[in-house]
C-alpha positions as CSV (number, residue, x, y, z in Angstrom):
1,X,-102.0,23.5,13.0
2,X,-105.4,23.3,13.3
3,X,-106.9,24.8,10.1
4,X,-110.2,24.1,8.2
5,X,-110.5,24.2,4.8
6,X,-112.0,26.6,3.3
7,X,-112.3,26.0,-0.5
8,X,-114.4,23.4,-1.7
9,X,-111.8,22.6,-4.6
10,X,-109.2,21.6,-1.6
11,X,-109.2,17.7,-1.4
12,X,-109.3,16.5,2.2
13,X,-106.5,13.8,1.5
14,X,-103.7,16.7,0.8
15,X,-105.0,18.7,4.1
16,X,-104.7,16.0,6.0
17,X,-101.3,15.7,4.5
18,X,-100.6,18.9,5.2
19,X,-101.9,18.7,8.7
20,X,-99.9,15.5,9.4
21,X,-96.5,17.0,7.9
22,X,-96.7,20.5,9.7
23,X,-97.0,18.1,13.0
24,X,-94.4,16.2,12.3
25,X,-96.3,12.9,13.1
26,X,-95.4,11.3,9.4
27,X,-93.6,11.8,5.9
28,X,-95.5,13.4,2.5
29,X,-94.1,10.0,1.2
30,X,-95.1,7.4,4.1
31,X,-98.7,9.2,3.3
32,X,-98.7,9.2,-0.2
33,X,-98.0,5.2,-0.2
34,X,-100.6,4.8,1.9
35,X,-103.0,6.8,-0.4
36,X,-101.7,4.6,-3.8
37,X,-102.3,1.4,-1.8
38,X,-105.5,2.6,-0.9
39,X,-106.5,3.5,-4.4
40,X,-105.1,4.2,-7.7
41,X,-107.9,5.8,-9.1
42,X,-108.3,8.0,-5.9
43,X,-104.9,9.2,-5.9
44,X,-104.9,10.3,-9.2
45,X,-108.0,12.0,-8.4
46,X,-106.9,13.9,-5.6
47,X,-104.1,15.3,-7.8
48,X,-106.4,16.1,-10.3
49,X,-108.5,18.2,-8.0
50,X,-105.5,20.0,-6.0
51,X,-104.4,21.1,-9.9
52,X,-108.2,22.4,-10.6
53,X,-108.2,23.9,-7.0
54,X,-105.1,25.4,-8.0
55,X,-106.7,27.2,-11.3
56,X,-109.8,28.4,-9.7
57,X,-108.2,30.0,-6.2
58,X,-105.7,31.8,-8.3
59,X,-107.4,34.8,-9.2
60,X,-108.6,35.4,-5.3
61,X,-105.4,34.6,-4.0
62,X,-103.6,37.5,-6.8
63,X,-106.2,39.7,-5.4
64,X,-105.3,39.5,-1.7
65,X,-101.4,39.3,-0.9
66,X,-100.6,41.0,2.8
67,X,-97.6,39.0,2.8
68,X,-96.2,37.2,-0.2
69,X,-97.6,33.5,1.1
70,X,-100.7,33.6,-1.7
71,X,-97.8,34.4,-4.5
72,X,-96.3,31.0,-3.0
73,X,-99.6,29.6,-3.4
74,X,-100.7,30.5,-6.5
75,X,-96.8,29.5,-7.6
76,X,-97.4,26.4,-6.5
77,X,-100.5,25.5,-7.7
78,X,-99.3,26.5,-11.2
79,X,-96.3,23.9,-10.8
80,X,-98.9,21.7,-9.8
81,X,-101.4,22.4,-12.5
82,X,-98.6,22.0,-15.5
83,X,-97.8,18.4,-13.7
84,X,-101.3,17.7,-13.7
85,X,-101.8,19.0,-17.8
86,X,-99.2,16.2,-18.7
87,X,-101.4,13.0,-18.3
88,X,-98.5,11.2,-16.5
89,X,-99.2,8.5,-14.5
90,X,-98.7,9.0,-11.0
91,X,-97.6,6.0,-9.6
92,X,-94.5,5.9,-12.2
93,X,-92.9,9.3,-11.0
94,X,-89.6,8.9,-9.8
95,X,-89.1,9.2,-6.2
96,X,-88.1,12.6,-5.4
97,X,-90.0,14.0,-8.1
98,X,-92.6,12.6,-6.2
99,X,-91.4,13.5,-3.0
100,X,-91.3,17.7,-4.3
101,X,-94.6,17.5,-5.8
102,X,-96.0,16.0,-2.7
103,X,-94.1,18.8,-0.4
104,X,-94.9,21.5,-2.7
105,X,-98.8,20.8,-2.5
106,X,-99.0,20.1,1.3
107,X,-97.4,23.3,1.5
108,X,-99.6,25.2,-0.8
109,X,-102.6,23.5,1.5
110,X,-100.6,24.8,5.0
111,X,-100.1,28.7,2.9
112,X,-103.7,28.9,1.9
113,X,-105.4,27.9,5.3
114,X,-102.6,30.8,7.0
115,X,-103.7,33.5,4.5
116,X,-107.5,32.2,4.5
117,X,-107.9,31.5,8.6
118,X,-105.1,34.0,10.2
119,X,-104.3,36.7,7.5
120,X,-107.8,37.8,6.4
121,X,-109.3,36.8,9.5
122,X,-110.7,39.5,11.5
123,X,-111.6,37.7,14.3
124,X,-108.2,36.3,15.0
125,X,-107.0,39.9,15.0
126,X,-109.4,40.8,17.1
127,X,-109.0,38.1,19.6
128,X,-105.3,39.6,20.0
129,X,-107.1,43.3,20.4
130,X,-104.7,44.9,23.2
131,X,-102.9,42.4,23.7
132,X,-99.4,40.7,21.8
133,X,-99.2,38.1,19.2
134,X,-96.6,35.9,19.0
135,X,-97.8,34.7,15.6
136,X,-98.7,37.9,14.3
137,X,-95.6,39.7,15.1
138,X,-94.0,36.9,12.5
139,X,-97.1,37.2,9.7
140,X,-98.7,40.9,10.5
141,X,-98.6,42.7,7.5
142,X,-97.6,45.9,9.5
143,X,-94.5,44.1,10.8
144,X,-91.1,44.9,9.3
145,X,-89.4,41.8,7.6
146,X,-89.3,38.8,9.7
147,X,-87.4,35.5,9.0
148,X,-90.9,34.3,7.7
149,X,-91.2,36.8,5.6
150,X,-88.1,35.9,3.5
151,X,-88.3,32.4,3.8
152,X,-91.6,32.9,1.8
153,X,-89.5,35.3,-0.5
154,X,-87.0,33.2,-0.9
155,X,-89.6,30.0,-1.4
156,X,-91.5,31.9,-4.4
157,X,-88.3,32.8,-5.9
158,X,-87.3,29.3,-6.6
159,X,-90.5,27.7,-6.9
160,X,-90.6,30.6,-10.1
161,X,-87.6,29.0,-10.8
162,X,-88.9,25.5,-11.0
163,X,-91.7,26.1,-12.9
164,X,-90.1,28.3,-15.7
165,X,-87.6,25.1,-16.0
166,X,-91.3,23.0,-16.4
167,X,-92.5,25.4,-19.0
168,X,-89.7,24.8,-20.9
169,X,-89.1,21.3,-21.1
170,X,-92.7,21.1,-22.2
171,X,-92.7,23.2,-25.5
172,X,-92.8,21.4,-28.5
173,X,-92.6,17.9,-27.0
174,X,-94.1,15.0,-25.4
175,X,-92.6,14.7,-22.3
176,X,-92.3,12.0,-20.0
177,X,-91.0,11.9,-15.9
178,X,-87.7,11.0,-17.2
179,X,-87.6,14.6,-19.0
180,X,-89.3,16.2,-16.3
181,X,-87.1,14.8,-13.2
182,X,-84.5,17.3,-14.1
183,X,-86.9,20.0,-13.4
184,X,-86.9,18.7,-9.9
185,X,-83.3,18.7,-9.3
186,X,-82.3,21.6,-8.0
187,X,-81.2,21.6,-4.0
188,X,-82.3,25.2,-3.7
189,X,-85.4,24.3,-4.5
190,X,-85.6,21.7,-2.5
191,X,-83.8,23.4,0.8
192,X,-86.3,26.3,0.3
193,X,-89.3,24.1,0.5
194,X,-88.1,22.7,3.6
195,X,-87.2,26.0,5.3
196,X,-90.7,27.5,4.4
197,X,-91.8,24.0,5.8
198,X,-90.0,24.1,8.9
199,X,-91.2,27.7,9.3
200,X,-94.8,26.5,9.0
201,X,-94.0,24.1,11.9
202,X,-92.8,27.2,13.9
203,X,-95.7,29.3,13.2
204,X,-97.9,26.4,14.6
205,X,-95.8,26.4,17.5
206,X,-96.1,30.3,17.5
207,X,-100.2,29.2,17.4
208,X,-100.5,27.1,20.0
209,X,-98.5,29.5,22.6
210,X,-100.7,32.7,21.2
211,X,-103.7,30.2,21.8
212,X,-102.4,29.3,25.5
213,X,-101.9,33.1,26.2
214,X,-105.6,33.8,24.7
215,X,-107.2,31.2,27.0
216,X,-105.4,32.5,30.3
217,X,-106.7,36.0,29.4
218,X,-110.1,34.7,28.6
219,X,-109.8,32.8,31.8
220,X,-109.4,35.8,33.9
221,X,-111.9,37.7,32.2
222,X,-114.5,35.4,32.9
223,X,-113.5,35.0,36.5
224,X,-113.3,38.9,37.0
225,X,-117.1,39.1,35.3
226,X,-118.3,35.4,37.2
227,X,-116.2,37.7,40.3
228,X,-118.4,40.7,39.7
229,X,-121.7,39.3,39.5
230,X,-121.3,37.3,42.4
231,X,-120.4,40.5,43.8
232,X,-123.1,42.1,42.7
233,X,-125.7,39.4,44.0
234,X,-124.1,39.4,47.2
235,X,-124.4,43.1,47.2
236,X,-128.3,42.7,46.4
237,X,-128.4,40.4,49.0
238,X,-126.6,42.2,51.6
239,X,-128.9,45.2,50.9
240,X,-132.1,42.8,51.6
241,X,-130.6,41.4,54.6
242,X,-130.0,45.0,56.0
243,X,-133.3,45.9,55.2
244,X,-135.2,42.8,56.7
245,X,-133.0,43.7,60.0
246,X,-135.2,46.9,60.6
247,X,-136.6,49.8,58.6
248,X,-135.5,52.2,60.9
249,X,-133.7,54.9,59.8
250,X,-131.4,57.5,62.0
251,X,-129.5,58.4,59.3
252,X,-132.1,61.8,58.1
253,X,-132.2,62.8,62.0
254,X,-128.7,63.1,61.6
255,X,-128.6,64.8,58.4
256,X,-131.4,67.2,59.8
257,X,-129.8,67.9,63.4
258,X,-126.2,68.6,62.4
259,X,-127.6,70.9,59.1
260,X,-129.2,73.2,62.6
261,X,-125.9,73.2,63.9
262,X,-124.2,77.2,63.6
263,X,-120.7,76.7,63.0
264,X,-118.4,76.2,65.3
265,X,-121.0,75.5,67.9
266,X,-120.2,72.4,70.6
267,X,-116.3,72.9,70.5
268,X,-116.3,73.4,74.3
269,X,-117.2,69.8,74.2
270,X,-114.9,68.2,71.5
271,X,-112.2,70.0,73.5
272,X,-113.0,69.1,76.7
273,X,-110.7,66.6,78.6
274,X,-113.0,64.3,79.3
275,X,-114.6,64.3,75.8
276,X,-110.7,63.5,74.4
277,X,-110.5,60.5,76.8
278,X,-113.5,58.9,76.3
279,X,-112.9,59.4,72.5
280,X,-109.1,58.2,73.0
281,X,-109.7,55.0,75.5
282,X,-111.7,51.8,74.7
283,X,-114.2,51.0,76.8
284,X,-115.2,54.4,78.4
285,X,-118.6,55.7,78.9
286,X,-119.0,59.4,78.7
287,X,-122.3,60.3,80.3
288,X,-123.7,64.0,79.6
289,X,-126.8,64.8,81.4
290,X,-128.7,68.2,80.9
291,X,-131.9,70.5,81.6
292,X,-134.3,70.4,78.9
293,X,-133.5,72.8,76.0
294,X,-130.0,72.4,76.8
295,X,-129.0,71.7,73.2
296,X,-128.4,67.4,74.3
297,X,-129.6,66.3,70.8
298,X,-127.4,68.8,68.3
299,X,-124.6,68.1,70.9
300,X,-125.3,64.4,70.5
301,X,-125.0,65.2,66.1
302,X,-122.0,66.8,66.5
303,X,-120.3,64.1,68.4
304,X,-121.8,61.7,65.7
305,X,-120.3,64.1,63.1
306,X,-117.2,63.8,64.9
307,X,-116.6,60.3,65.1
308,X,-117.5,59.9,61.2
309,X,-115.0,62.4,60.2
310,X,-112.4,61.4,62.1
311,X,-112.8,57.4,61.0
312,X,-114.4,57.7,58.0
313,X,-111.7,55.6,56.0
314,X,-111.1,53.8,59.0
315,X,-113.2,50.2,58.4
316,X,-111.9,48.6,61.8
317,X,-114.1,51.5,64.0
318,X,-117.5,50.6,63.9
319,X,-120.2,53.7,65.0
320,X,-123.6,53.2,65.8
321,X,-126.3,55.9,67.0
322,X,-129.7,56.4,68.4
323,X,-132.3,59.2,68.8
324,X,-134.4,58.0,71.4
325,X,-137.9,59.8,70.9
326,X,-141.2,59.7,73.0
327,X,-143.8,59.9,69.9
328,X,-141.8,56.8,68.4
329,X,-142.1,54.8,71.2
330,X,-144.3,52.1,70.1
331,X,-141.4,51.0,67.4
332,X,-138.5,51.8,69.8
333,X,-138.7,48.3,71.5
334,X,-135.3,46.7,73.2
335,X,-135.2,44.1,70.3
336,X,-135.5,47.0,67.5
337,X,-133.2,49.1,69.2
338,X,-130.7,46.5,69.4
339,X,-131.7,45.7,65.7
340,X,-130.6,49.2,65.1
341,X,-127.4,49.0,66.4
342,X,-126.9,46.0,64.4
343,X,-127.8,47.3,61.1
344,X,-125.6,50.4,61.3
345,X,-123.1,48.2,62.5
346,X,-123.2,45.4,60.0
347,X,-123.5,48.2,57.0
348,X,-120.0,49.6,58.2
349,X,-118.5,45.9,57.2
350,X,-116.6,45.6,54.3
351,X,-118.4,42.1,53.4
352,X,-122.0,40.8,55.5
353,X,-121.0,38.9,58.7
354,X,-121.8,35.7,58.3
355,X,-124.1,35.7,61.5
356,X,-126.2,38.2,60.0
357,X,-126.7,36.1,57.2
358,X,-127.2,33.1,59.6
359,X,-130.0,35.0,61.3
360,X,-131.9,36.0,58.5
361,X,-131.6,32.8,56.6
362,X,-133.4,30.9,60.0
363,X,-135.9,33.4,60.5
364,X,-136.8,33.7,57.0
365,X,-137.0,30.0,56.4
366,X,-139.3,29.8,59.4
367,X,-141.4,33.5,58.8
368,X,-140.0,34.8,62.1
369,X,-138.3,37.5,63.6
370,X,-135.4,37.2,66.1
371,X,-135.2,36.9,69.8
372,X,-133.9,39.3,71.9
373,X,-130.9,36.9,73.2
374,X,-130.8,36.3,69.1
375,X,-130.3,39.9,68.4
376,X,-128.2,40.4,71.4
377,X,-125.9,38.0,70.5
378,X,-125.5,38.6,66.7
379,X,-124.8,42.3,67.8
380,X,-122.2,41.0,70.5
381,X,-120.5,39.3,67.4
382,X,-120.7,42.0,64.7
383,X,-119.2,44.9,67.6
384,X,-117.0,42.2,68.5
385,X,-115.0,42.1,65.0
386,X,-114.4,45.9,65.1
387,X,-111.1,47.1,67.0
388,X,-112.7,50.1,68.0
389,X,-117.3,50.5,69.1
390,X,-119.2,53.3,69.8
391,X,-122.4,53.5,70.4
392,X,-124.4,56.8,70.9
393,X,-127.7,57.0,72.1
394,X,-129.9,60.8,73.0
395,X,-132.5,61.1,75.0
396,X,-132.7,57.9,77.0
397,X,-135.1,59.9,79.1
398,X,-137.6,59.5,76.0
399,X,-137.0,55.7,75.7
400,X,-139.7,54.2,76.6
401,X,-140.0,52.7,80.1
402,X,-142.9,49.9,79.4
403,X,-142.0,46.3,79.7
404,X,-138.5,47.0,81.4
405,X,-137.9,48.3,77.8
406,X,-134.9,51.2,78.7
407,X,-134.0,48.7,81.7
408,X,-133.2,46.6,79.6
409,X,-131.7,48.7,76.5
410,X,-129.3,50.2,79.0
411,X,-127.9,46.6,80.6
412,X,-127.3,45.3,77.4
413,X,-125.6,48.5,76.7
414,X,-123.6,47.6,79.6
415,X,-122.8,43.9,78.7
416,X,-121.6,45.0,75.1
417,X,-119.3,47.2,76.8
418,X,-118.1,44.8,79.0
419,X,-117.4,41.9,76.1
420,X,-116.2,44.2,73.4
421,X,-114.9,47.4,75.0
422,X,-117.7,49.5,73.3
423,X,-117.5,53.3,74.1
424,X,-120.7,54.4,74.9
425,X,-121.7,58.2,74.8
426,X,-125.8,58.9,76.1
427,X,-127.3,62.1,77.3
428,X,-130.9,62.2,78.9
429,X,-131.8,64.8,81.4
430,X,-131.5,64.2,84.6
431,X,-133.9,61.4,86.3
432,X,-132.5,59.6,89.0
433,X,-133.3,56.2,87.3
434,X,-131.4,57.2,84.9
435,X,-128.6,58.6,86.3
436,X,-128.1,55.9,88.9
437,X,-126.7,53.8,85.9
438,X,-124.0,56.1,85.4
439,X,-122.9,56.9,88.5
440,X,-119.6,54.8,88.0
441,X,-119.0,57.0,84.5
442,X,-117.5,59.7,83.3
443,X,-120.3,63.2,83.5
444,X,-120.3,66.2,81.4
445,X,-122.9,68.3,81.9
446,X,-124.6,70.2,78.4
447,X,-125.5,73.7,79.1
448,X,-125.7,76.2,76.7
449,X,-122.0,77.9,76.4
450,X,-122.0,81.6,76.1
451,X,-119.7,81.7,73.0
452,X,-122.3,78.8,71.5
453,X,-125.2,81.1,72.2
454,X,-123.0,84.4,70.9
455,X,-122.0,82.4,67.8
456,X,-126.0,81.3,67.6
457,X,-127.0,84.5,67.5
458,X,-124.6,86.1,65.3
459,X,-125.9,84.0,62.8
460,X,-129.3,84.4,63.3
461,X,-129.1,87.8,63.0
462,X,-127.2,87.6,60.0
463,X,-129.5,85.6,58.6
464,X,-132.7,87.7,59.3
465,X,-131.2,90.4,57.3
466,X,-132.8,93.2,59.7
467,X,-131.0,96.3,59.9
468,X,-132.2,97.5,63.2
469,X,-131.0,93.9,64.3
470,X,-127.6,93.8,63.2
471,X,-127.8,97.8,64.8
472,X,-128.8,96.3,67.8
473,X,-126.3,93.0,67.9
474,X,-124.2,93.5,71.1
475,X,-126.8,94.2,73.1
476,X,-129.4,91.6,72.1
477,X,-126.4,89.0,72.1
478,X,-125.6,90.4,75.9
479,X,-129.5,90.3,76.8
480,X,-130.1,86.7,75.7
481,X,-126.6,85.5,76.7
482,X,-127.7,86.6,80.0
483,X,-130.7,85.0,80.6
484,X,-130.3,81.9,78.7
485,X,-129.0,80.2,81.9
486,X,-128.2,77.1,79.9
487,X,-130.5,76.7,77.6
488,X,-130.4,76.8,73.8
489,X,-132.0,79.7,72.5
490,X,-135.2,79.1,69.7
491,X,-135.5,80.9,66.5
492,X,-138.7,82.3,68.3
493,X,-136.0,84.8,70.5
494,X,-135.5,86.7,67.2
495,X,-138.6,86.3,65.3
């Protein structure tokens, strides 16, 4: 058992016996010799001291008892003490006088170190906070009686015993270790001192598996915290990366064009045939041209809304949107388009793909940005590991046309499809350049439903809060409905 001791009275020969014994590596006796070989003088010594340990611990020890081992303790160093008061020689004590005396101090030693280093300390409680104790389920002063606890019963009743028989023999005479050895006789002491002593061994037993149990648990607590902050870092660094990619944003457009959207507006669309097959089949491309005004951009939001909802727990469908716009043309260049795609795409991954990292880590080593063919194929890769892309892009009309730019946007639109079976939904109005790309897809056309423009307008007019309005409802909603010829109505109709 691994103890320190903690009394300065304590002599470091009888801990070291007491170590040695409660290991079982060697005898009290086979030690013992070795100490009178060593030194006469220091043997007698180190009895001497254990006896005045033994007078100046005893009033601490009376004070603090949790579990009968300091009554052993302060027995024993009493027996101890009256040996000591005698003035016999040591090295002329019969054998197993010896060998008691010896066994009754190294187990005082083993006692006072439990009480002093496991007992009444907190921090060995507390290092079993929440979790069992082998060893305190056996000592715990909570705990009902345990087979340690009445071995040290047992132990204090005889040693008691023992020294009431010393007491005795003393009074009135000079008494030599002839007189004494009697005192020493009794096998119930002696079997109880080796009980308490096997015990002790068991207890350290008891230790070393409570101290196995408290490193695996310390062990997985430090690899869940060294597990969290490397998650953490790699969460910072993840958010960097994503940032570096681009500082575009579509995520506020979307927030902003679906919060315009009047309930229940764009059904006709989400019910439509072909809507449901392009949303069912990998690979499709679901093309929906329109006039201007036609409501193409809060169409576009609500399919976005659509696919969010429906896969929102769903981490093997990647979605990916764009809101192509003429007065941010100068930063809607092919490579940051397709940087983009990649950033929305890479955020929907549980964990940053490695050839994002890659990327960045070249380009920022060298204080570049990426290719096109760099970012085209990074984003072929990231798409790739989804079982399910879409990409949605509004307005291509508004992409700009400068340096083959939308050319371009759209073939490598295309080429993603064609590697990773990437749905692709795009409205624009109608320019032939345009449309000439789809002509192999699927068309909807976006006009401006009746019921979407009656459902519009029901809750504009609710919202105006104008009597003569809400008066008038039917026929203003007839009126517009008529003349809106596919075209969104503004909140200008009803101001």
């Amino acid at each position: 058992m691994p103890l320190q001791c903690r009394s300065a009275g304590f002599s470091r020969h009888w801990l070291c016996l007491a170590v040695l014994w409660s290991s079982g590596k060697t005898s009290p006796s086979y030690y013992l010799s070795v100490r009178l070989r060593t030194s006469k003088t220091s043997s007698a010594h180190s009895f001497d001291t254990l006896a005045r340990s033994s007078q100046h611990s005893q009033p601490i020890f009376e004070m603090l008892d949790p579990f009968g081992i300091v009554g052993v303790v302060v027995v024993a160093g009493q027996i101890i003490s009256t040996v000591a008061n005698f003035g016999l020689d040591w090295k002329h004590a019969p054998a197993d006088t010896r060998s008691l005396l010896v066994a009754v101090g190294a187990l005082k030693t083993v006692l006072s170190e439990t009480n002093m280093n496991i007992l009444l300390n907190d921090d060995f409680k507390d290092a079993f906070h929440g979790r069992h104790s082998t060893l305190l389920s056996q000592l715990g002063d909570t705990v009902p009686v345990t087979d340690t606890s009445m071995l040290v019963l047992a132990c204090k009743k005889e040693l008691e015993i023992l020294l009431e028989d010393l007491q005795k023999r003393v009074q009135g005479h000079r008494i030599g270790w002839k007189r004494m050895k009697g005192a020493f006789l009794a096998k119930t002491t002696k079997e109880a001192v080796q009980s308490l002593h096997r015990q002790c061994q068991t207890l350290n037993t008891l230790m070393d598996m409570d101290t196995l149990v408290v490193g695996v648990s310390i062990h997985k607590e430090v690899r869940e915290a060294r597990r969290e902050q490397q998650g953490w870092h790699a969460d910072k660094e993840c958010k960097a990366i994503i940032g570096w990619l681009t500082v575009i944003d579509y995520g506020p457009k979307q927030s902003d064009f679906i919060a315009r959207r009047q309930e229940g507006t764009g059904q006709w669309l989400l019910s439509s045939l072909e809507y449901r097959e392009w949303s069912e089949t990998a690979g499709q491309t679901l093309f929906c041209p329109g006039i201007p005004g036609a409501g193409k951009t809060i169409i576009t939001s609500i399919v976005v809304d659509d696919l969010c909802t429906r896969y929102t727990s769903n981490e093997h469908v990647g979605i990916a949107y764009i809101y192509c716009d003429f007065q941010r043309q100068q930063e809607q260049k092919v490579e940051e388009l397709l940087m983009s795609l990649l950033k929305q795409l890479t955020q929907g991954r549980s964990s940053l793909p490695e050839c994002v990292k890659f990327l960045h880590d070249e380009h920022r080593r060298k204080r570049t940005r990426p290719s096109f063919d760099e970012v085209s194929r990074t984003l072929r890769h990231v798409a790739d590991s989804y079982s399910r892309t879409f990409i949605i892009v509004d307005a291509l009309d508004e992409c700009q046309r400068n340096d083959g730019c939308r050319a371009r946007f759209l073939t490598e639109l295309f080429n993603l499809q064609a590697e990773c079976g990437a749905n692709i939904f795009a409205t624009s109005r109608c320019i032939p350049e345009i449309t000439d790309r789809f002509s192999a897809s699927t068309i909807l056309e976006i006009r401006a439903n009746d019921e979407d423009v009656r459902r519009y307008l029901d809750g504009r007019i609710l919202q105006s809060g104008r009597t003569l309005l809400e008066k008038c409802r039917e026929e203003i909603r007839n009126e517009i409905t008529e003349v809106s010829d596919g075209m969104n109505v503004s909140v200008s109709v009803l101001s």
